[in-house]
N, CA, C, O and CB atoms as a CASP TS submission, in Angstrom:
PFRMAT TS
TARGET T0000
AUTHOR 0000-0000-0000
METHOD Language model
MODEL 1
PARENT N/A
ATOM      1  N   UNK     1    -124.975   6.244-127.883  1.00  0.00           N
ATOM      2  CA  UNK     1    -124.665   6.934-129.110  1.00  0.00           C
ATOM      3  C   UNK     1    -123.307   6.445-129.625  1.00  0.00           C
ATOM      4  O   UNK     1    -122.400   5.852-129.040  1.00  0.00           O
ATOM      5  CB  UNK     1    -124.667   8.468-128.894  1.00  0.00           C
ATOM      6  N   UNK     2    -123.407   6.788-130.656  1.00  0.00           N
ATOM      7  CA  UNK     2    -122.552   5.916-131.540  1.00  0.00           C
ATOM      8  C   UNK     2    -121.119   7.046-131.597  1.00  0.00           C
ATOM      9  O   UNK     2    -121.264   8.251-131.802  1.00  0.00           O
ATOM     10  CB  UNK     2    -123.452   5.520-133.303  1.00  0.00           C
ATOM     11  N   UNK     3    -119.481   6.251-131.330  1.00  0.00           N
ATOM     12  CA  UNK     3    -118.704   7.652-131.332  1.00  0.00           C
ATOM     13  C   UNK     3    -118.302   8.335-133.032  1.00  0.00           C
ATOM     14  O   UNK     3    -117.999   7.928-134.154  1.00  0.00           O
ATOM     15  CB  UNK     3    -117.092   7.310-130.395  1.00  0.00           C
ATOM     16  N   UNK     4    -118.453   9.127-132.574  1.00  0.00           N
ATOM     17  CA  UNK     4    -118.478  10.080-134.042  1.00  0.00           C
ATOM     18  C   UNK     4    -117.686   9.342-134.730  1.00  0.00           C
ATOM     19  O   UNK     4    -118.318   8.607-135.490  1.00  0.00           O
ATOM     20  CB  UNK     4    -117.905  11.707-134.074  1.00  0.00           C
ATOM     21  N   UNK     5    -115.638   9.121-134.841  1.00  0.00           N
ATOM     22  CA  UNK     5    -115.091   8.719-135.864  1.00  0.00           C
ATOM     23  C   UNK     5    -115.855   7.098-136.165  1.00  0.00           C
ATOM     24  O   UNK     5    -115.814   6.518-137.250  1.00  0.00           O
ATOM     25  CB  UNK     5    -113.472   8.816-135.588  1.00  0.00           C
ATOM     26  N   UNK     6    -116.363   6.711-135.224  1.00  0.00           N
ATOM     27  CA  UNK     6    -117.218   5.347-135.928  1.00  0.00           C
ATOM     28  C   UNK     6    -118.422   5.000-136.843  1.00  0.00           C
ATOM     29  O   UNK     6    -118.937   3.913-137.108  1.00  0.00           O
ATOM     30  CB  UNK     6    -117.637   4.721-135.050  1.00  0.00           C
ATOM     31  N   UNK     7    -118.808   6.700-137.380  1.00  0.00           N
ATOM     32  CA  UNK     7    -119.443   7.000-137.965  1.00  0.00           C
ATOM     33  C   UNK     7    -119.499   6.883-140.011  1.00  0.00           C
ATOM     34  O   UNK     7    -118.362   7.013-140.465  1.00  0.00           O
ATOM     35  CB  UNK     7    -119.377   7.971-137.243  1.00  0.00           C
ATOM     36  N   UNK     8    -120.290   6.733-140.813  1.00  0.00           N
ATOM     37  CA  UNK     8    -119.860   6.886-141.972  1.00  0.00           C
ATOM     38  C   UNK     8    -119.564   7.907-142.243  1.00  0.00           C
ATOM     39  O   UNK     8    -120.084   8.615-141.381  1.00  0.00           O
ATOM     40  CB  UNK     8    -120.442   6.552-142.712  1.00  0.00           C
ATOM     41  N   UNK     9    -118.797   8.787-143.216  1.00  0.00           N
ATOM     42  CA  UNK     9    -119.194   9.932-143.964  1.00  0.00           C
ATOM     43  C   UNK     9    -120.171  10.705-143.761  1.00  0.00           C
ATOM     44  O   UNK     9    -120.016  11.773-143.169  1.00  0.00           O
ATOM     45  CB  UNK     9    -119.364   9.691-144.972  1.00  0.00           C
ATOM     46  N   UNK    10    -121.653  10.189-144.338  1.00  0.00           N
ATOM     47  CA  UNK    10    -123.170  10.839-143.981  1.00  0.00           C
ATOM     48  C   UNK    10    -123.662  10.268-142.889  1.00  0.00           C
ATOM     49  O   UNK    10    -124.872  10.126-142.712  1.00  0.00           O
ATOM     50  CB  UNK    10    -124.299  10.653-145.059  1.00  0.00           C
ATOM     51  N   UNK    11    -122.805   9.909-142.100  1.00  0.00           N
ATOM     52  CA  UNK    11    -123.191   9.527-140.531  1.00  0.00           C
ATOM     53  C   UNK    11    -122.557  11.055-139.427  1.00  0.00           C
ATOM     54  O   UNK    11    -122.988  11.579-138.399  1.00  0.00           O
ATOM     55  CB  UNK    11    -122.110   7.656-140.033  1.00  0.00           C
ATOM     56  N   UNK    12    -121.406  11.304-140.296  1.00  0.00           N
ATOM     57  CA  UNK    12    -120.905  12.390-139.559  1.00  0.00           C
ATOM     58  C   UNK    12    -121.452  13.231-139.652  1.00  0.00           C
ATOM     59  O   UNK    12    -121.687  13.924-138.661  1.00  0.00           O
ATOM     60  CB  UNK    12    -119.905  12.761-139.683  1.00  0.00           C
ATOM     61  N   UNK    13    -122.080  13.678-141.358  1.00  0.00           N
ATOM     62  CA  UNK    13    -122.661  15.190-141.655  1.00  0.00           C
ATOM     63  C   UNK    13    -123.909  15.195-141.032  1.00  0.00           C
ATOM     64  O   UNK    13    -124.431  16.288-140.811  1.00  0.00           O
ATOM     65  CB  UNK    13    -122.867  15.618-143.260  1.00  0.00           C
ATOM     66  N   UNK    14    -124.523  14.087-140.685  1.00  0.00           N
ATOM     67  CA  UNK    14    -125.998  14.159-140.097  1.00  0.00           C
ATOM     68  C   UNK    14    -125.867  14.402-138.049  1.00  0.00           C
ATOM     69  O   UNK    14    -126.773  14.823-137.328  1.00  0.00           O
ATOM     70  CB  UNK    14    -126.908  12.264-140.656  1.00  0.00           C
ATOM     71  N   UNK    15    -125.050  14.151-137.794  1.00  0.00           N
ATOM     72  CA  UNK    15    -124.431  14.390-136.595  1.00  0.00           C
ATOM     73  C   UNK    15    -123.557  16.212-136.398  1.00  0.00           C
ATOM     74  O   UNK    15    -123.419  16.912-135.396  1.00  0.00           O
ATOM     75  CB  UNK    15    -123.307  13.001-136.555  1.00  0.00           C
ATOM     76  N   UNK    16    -123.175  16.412-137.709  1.00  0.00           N
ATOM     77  CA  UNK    16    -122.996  18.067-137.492  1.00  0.00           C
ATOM     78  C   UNK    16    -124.119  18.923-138.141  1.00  0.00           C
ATOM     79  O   UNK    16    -123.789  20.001-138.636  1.00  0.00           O
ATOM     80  CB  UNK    16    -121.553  18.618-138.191  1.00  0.00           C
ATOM     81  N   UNK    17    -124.814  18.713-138.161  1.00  0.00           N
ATOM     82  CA  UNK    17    -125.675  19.469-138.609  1.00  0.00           C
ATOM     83  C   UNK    17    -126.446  20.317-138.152  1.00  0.00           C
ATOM     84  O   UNK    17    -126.644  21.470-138.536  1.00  0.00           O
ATOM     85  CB  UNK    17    -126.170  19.009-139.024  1.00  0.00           C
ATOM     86  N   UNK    18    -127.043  19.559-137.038  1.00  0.00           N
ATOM     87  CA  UNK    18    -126.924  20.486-135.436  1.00  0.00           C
ATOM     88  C   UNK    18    -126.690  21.526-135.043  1.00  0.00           C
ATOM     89  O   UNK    18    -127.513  22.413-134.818  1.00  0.00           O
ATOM     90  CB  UNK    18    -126.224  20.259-134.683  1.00  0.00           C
ATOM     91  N   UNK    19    -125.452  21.576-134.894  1.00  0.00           N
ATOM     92  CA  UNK    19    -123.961  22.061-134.773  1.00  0.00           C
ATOM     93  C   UNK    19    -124.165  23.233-135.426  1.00  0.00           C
ATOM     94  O   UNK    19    -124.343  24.389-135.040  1.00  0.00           O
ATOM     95  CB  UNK    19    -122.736  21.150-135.427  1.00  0.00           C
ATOM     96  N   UNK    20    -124.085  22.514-136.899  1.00  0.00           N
ATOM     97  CA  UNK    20    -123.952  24.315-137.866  1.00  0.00           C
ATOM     98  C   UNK    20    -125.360  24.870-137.414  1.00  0.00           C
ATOM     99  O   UNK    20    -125.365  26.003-136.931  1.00  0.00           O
ATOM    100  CB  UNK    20    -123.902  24.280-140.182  1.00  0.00           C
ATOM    101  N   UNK    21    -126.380  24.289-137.505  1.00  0.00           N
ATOM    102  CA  UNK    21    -127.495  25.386-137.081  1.00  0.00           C
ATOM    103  C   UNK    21    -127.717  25.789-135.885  1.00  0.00           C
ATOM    104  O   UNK    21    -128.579  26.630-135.630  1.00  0.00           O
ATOM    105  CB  UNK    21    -128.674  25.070-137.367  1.00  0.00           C
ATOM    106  N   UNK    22    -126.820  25.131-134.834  1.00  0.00           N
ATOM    107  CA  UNK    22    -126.579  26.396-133.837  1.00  0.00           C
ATOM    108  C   UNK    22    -125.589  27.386-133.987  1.00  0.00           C
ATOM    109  O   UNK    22    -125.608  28.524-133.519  1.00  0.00           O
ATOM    110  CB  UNK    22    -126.293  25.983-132.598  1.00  0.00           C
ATOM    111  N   UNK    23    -124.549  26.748-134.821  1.00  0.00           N
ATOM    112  CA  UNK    23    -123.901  28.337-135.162  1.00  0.00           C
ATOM    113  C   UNK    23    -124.619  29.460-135.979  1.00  0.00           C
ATOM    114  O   UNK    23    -124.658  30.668-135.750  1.00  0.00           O
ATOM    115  CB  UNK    23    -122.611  28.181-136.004  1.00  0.00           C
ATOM    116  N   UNK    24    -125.171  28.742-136.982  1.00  0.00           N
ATOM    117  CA  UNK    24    -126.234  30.120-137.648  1.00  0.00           C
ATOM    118  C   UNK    24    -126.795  30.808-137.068  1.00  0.00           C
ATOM    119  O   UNK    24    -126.987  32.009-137.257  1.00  0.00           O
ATOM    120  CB  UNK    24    -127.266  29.953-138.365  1.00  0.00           C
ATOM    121  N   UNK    25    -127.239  29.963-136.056  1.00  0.00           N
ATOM    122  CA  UNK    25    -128.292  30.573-134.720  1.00  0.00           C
ATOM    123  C   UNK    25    -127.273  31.820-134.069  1.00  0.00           C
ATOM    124  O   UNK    25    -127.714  32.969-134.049  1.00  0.00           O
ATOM    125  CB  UNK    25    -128.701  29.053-133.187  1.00  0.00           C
ATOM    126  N   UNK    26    -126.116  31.570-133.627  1.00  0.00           N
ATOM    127  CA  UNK    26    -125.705  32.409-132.919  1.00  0.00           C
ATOM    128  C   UNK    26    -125.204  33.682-133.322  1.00  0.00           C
ATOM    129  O   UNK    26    -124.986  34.662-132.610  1.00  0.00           O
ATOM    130  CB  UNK    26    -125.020  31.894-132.359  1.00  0.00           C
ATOM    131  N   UNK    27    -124.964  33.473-135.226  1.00  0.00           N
ATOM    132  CA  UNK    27    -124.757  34.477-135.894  1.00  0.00           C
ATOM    133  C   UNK    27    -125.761  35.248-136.050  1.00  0.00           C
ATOM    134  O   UNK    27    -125.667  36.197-136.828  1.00  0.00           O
ATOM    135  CB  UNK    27    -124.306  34.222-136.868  1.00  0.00           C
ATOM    136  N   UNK    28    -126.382  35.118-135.676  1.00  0.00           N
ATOM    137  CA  UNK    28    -128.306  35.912-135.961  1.00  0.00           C
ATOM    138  C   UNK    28    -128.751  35.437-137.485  1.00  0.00           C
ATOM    139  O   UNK    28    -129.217  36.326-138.197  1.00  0.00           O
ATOM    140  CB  UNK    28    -128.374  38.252-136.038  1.00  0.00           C
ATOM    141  N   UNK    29    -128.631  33.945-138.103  1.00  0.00           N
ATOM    142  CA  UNK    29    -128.725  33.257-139.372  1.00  0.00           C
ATOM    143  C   UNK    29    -129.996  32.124-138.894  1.00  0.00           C
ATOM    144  O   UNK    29    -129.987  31.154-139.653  1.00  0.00           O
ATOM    145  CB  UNK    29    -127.062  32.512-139.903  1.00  0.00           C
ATOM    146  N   UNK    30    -130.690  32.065-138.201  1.00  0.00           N
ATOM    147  CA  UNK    30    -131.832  31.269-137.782  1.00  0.00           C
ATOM    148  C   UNK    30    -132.416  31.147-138.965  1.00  0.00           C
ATOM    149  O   UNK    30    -132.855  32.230-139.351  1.00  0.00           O
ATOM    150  CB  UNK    30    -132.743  31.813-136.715  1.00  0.00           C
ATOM    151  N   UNK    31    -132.602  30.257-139.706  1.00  0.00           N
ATOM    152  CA  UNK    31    -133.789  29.658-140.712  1.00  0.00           C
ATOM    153  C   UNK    31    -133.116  29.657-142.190  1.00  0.00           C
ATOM    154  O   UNK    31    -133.599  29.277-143.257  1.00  0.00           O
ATOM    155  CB  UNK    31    -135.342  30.736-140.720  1.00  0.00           C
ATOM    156  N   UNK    32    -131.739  30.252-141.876  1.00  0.00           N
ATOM    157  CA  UNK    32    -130.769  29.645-143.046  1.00  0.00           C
ATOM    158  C   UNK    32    -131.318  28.642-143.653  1.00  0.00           C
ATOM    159  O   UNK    32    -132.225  27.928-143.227  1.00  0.00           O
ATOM    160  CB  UNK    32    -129.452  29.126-142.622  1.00  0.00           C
ATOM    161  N   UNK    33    -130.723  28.577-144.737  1.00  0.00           N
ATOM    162  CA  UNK    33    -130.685  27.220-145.974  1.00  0.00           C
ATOM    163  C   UNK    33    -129.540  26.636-145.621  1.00  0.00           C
ATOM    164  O   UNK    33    -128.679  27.497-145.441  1.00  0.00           O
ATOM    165  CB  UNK    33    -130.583  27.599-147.759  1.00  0.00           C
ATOM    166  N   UNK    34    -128.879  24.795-145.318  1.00  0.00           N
ATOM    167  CA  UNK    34    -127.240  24.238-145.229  1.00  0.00           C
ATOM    168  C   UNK    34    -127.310  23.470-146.291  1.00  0.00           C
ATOM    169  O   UNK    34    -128.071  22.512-146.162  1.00  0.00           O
ATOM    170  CB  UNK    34    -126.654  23.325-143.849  1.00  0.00           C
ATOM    171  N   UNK    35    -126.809  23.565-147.223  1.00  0.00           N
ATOM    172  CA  UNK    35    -126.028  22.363-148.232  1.00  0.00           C
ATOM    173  C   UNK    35    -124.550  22.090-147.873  1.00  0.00           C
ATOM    174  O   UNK    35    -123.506  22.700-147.643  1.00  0.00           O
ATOM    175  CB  UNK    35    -125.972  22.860-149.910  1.00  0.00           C
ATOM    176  N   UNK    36    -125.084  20.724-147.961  1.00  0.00           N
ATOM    177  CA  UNK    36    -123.004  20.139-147.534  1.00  0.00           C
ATOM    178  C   UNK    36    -122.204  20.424-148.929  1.00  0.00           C
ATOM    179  O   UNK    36    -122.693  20.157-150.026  1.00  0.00           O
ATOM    180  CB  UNK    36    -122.659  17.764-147.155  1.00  0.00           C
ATOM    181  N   UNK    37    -121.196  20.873-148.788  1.00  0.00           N
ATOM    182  CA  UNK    37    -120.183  20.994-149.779  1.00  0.00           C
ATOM    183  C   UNK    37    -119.076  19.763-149.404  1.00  0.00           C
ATOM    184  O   UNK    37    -118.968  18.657-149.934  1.00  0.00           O
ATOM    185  CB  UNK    37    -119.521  22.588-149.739  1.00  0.00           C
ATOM    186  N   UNK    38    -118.571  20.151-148.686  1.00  0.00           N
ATOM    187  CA  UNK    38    -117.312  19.044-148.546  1.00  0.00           C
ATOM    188  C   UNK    38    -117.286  18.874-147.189  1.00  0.00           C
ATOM    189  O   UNK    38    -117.480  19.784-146.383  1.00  0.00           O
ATOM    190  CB  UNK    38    -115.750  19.500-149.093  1.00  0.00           C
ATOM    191  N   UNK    39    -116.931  17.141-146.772  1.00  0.00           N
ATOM    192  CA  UNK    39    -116.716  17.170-145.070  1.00  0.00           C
ATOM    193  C   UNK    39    -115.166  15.878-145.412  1.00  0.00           C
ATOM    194  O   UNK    39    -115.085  15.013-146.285  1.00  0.00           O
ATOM    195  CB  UNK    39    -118.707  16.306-143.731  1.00  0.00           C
ATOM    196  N   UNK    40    -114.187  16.250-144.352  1.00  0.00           N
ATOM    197  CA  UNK    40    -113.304  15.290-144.936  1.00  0.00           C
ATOM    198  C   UNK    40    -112.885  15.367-143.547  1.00  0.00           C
ATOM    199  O   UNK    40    -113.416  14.726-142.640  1.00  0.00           O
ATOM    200  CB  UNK    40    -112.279  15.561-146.294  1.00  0.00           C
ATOM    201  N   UNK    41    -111.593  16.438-143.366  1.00  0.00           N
ATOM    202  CA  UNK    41    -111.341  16.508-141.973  1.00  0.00           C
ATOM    203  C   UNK    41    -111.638  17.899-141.069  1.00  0.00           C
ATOM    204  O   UNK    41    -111.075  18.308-140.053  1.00  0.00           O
ATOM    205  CB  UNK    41    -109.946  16.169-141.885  1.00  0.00           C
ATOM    206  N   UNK    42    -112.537  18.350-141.703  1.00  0.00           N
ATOM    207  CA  UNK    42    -113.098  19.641-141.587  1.00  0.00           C
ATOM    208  C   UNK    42    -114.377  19.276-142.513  1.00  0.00           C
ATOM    209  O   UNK    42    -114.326  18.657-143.576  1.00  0.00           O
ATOM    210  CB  UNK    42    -112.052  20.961-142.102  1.00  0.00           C
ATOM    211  N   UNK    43    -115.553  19.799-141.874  1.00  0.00           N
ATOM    212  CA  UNK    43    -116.865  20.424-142.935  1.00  0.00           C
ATOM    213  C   UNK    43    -117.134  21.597-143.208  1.00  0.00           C
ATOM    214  O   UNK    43    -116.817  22.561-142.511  1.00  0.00           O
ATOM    215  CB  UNK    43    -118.090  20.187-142.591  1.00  0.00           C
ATOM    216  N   UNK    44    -117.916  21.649-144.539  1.00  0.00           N
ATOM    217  CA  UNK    44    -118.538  22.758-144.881  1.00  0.00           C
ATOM    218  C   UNK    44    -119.489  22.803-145.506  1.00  0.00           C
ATOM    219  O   UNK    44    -119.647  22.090-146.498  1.00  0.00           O
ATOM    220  CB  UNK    44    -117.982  23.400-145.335  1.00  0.00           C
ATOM    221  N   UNK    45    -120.533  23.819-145.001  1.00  0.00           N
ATOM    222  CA  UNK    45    -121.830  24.092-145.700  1.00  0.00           C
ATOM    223  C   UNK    45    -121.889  25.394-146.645  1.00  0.00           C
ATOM    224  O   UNK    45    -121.146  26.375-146.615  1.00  0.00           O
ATOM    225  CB  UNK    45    -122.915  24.233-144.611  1.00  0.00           C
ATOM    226  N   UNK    46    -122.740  25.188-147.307  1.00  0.00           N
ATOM    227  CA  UNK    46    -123.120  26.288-148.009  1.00  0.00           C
ATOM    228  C   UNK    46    -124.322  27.061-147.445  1.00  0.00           C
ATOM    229  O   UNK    46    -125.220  26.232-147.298  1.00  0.00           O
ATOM    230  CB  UNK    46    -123.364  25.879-149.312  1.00  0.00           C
ATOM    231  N   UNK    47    -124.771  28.365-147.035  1.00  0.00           N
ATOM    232  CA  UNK    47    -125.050  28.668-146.200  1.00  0.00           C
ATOM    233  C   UNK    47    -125.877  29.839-147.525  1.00  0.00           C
ATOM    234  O   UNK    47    -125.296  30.641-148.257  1.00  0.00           O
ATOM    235  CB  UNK    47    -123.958  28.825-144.964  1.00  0.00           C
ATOM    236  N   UNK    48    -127.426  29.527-147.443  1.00  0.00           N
ATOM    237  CA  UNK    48    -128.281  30.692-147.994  1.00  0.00           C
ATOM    238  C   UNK    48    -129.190  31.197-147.500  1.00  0.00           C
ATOM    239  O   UNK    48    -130.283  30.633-147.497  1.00  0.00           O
ATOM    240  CB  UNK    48    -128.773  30.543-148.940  1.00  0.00           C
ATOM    241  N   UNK    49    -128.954  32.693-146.806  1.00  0.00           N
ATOM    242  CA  UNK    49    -129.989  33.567-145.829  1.00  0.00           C
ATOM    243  C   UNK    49    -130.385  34.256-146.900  1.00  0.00           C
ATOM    244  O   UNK    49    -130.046  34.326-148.081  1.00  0.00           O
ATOM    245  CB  UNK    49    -129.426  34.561-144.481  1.00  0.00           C
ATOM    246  N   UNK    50    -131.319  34.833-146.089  1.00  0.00           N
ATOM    247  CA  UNK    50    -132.002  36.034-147.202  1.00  0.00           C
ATOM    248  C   UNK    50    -131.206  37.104-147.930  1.00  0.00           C
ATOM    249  O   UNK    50    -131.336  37.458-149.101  1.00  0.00           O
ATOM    250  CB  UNK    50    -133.004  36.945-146.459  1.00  0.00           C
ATOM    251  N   UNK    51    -130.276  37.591-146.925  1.00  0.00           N
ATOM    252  CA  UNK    51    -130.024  38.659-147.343  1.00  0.00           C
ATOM    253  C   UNK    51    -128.113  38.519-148.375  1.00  0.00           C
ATOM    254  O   UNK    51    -127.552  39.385-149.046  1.00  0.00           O
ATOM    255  CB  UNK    51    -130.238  39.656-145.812  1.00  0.00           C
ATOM    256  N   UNK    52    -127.589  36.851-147.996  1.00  0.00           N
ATOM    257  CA  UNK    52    -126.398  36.437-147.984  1.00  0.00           C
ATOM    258  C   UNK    52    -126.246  34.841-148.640  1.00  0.00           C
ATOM    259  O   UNK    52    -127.054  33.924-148.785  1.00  0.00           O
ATOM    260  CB  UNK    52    -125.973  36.608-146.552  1.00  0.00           C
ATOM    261  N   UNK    53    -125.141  34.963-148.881  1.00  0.00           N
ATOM    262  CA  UNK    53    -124.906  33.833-149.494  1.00  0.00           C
ATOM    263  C   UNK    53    -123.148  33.342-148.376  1.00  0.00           C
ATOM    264  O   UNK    53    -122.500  34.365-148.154  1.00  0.00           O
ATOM    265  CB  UNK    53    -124.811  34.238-151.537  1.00  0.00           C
ATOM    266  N   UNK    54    -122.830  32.717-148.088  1.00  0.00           N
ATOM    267  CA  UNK    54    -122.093  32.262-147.159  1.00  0.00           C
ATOM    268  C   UNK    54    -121.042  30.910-147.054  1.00  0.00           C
ATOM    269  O   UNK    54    -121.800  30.005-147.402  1.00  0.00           O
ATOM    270  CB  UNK    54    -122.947  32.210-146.386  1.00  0.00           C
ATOM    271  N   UNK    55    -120.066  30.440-146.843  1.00  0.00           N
ATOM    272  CA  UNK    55    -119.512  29.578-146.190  1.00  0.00           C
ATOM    273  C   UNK    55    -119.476  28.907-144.460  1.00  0.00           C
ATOM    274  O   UNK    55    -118.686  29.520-143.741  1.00  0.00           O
ATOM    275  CB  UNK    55    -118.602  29.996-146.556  1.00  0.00           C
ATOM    276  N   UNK    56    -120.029  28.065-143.961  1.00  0.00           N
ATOM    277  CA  UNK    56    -119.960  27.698-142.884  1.00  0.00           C
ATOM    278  C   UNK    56    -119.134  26.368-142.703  1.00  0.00           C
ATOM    279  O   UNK    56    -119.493  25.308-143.216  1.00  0.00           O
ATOM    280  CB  UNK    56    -121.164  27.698-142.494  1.00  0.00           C
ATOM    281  N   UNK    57    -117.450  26.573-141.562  1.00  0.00           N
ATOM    282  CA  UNK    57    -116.623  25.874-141.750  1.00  0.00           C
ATOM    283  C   UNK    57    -116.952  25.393-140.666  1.00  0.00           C
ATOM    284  O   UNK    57    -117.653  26.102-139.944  1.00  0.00           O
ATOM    285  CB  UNK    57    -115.481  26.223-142.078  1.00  0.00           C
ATOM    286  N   UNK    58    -116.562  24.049-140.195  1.00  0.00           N
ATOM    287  CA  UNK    58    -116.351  23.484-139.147  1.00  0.00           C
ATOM    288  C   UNK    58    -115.077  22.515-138.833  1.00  0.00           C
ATOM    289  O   UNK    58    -114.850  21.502-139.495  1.00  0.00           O
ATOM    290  CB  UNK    58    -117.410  22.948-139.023  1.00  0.00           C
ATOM    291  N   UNK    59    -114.329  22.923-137.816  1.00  0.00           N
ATOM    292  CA  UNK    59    -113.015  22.313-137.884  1.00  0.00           C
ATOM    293  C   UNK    59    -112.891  22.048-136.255  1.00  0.00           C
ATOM    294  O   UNK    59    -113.573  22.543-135.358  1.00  0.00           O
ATOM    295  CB  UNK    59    -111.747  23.363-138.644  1.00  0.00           C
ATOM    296  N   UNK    60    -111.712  21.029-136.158  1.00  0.00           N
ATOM    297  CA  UNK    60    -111.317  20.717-134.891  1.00  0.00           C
ATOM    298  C   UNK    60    -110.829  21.093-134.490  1.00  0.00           C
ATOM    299  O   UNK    60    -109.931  21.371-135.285  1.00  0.00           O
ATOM    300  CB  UNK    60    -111.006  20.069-134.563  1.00  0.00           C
ATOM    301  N   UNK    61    -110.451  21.698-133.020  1.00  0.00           N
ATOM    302  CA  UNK    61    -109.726  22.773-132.979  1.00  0.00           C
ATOM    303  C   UNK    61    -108.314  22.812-132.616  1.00  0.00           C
ATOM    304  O   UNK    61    -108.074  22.104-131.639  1.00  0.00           O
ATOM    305  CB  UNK    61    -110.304  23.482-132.284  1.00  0.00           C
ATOM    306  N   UNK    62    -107.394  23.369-133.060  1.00  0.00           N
ATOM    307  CA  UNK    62    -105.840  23.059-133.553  1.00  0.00           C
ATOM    308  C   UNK    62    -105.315  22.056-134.044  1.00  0.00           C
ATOM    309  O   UNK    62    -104.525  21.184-133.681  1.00  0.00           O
ATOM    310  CB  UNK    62    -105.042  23.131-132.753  1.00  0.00           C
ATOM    311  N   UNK    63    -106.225  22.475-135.471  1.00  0.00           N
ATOM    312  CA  UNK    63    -106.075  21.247-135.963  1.00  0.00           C
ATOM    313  C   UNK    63    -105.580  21.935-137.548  1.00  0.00           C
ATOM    314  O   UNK    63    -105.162  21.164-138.412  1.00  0.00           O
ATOM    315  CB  UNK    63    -107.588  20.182-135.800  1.00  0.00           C
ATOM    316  N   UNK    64    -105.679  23.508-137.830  1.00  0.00           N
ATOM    317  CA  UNK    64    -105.088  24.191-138.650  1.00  0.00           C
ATOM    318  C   UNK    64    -104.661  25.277-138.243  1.00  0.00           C
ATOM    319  O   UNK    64    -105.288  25.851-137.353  1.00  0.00           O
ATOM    320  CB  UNK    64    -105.664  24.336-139.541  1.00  0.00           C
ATOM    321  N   UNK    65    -103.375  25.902-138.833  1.00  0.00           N
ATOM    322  CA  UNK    65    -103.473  27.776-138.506  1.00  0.00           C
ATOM    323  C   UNK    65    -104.623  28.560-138.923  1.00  0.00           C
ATOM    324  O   UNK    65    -105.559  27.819-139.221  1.00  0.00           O
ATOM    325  CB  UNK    65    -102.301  28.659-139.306  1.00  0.00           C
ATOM    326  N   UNK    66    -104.887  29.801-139.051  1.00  0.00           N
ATOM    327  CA  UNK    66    -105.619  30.575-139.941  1.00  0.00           C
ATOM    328  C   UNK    66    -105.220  30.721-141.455  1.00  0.00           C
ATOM    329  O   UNK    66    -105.827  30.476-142.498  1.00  0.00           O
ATOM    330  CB  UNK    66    -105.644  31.789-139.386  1.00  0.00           C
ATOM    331  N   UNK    67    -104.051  31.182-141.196  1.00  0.00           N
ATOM    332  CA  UNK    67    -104.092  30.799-142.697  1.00  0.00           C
ATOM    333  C   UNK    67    -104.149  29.442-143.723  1.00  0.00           C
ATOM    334  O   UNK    67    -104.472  29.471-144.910  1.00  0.00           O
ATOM    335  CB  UNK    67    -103.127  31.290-143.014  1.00  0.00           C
ATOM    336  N   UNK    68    -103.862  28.586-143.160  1.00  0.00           N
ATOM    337  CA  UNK    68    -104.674  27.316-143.879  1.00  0.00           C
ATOM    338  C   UNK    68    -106.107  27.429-144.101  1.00  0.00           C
ATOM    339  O   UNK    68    -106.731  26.917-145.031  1.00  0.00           O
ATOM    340  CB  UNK    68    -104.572  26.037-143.053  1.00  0.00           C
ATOM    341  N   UNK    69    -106.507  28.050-143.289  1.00  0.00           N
ATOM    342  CA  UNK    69    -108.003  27.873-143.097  1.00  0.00           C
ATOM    343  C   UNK    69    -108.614  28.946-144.141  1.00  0.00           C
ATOM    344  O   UNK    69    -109.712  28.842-144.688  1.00  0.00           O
ATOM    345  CB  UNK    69    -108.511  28.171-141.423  1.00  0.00           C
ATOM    346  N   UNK    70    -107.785  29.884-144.291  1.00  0.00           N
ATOM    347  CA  UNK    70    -108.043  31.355-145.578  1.00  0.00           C
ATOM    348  C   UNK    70    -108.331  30.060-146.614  1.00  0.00           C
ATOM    349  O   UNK    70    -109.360  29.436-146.873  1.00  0.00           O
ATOM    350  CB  UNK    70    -106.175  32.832-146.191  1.00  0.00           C
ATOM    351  N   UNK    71    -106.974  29.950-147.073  1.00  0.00           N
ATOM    352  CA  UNK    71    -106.600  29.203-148.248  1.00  0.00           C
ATOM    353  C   UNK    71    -107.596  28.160-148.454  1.00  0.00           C
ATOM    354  O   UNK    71    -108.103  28.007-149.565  1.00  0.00           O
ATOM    355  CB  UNK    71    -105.226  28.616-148.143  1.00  0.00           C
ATOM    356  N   UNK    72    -107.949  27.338-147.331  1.00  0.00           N
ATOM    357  CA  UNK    72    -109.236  26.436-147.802  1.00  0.00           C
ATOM    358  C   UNK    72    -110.218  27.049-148.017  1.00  0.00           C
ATOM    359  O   UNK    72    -110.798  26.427-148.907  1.00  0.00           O
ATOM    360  CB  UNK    72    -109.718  25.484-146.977  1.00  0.00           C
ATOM    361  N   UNK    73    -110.852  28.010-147.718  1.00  0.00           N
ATOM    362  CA  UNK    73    -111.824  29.061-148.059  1.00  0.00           C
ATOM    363  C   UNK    73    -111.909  29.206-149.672  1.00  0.00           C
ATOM    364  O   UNK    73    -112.855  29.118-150.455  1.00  0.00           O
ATOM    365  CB  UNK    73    -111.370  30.477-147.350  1.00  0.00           C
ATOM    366  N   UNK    74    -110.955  29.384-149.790  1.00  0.00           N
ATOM    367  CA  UNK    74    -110.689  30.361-151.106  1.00  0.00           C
ATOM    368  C   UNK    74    -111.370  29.268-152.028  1.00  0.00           C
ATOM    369  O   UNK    74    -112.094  29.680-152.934  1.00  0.00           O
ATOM    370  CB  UNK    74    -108.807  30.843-151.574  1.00  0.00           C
ATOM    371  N   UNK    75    -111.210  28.033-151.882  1.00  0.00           N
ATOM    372  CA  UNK    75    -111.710  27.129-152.552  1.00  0.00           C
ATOM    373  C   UNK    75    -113.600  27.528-153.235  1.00  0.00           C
ATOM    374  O   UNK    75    -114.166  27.427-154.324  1.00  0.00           O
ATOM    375  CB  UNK    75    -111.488  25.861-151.451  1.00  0.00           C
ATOM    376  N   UNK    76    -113.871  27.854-152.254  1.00  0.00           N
ATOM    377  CA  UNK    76    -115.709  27.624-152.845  1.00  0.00           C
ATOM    378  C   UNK    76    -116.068  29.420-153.064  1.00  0.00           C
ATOM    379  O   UNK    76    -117.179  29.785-153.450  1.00  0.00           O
ATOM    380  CB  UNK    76    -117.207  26.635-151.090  1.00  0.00           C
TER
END
């Protein structure tokens, strides 16, 4: 397997994708909708359950405070 930063752009998002749908999974979000919004040094999906509409972040870890991470939120 190929190492992740040697990856393209849509080499990475297809490699987290996974990822976010095991986190949906663990949120009790199984069969969610993911649209990529932005992946740069952190990703994010757009996240549509039945009952919700959502942000799903993915970041490295200490790699921001929380509040950076608010503030990037606030974005979408």
């Amino acid at each position: 397997m190929r190492p992740f930063a040697l990856l393209s752009g849509p080499g990475q998002m297809r490699r987290l994708r996974p990822l976010a749908l095991q986190a949906l999974e663990a949120y009790g979000l199984a069969g969610a909708q993911l649209q990529p919004l932005k992946h740069w040094n952190n990703t994010t999906f757009a996240v549509q359950a039945d009952t919700c509409r959502l942000v799903l972040r993915l970041n490295r870890p200490g790699f921001q405070d929380a509040a950076a991470i608010r503030a990037e939120l606030r974005e979408f």
